[in-house]
N, C-alpha and C positions, 0 to 999 in steps of 0.2 A: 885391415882385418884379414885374417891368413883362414882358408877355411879348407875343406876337403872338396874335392872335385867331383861334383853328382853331378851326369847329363841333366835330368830333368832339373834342375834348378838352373845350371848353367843356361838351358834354350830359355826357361822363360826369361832370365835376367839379361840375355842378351836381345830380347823382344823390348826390353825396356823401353820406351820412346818411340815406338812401331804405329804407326796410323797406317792404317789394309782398308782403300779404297777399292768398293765394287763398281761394277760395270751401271750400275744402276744409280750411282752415287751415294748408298748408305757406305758407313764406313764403321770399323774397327778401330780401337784405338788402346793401347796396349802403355802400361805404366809397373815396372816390378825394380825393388830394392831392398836389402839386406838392411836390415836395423837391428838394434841390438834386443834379444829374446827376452819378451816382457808379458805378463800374465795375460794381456791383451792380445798377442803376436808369439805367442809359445815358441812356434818357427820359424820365426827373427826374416820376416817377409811381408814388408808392406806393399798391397797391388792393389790396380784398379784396372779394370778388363772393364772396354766398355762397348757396343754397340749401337751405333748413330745412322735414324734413316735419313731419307736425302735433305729433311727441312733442320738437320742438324741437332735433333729432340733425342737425347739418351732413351732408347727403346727395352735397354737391357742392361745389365751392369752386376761384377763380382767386384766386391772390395772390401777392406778392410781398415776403413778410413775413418767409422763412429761405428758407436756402439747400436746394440738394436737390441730391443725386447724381445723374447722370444712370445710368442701368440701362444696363448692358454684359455683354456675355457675359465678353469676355475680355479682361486690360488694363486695369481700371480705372486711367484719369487722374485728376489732381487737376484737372479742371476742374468749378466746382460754376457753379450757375446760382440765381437767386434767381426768375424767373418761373416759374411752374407751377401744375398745374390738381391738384385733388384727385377723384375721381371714384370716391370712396364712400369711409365715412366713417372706415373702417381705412386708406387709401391714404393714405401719407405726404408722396407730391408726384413728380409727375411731368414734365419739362420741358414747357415750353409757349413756342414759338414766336412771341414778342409782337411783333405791326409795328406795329400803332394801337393807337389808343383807341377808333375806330371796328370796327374787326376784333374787339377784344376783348370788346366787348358784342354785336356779331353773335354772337361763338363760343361766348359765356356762357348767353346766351337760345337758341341751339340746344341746347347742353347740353342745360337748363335744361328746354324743349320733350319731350328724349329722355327723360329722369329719367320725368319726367310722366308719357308714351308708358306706360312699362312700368309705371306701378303701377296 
């Protein structure tokens, strides 16, 4: 697959396969690949960004692995969405806003940052 050369897509794809252990033992774990551009994946980018504290329990997570309801009061549509953030480890997915590849490891590593923050 022959494509055009963007840094921010280049750094996350070369994060592909990355586990970033902390000093504390939580750890990061990093999963990014190019697929072909499908309603699902508009930007031909399947990831899963994940945050693990030290008993090895996903505490936080970006991916684009299943679909997710979007939360509505009233109404619910059949529009599902396949981007979303998980932000604890009960949370089943919640939509997530994806522009880049650059934006989405800004937003991961703030996360990422807050998690930190509170424990």
């Amino acid at each position: 697959m022959t494509r055009e050369s963007k840094p921010g897509l280049d750094a996350l794809l070369e994060l592909d396969g990355e586990k970033i252990v902390f000093s504390d033992k939580c750890w990061v774990k990093i999963e990014a690949r190019l697929v072909t551009k499908t309603p699902e994946r508009p930007h031909g980018i399947e990831y899963n960004l994940t945050y693990h504290d030290s008993s090895n329990r996903r505490v936080l997570g970006f991916d684009n692995a299943h679909a997710v309801q979007p939360r509505r009061r009233r109404f619910r549509g059949r529009r599902v969405v396949y981007d979303h953030r998980h932000s604890s480890p009960r949370d089943k997915g919640t939509p997530y806003e994806f522009d880049s590849p650059e934006q989405l490891m800004v937003d991961f590593w703030a996360a990422v940052d807050a998690v930190r923050k509170k424990s």
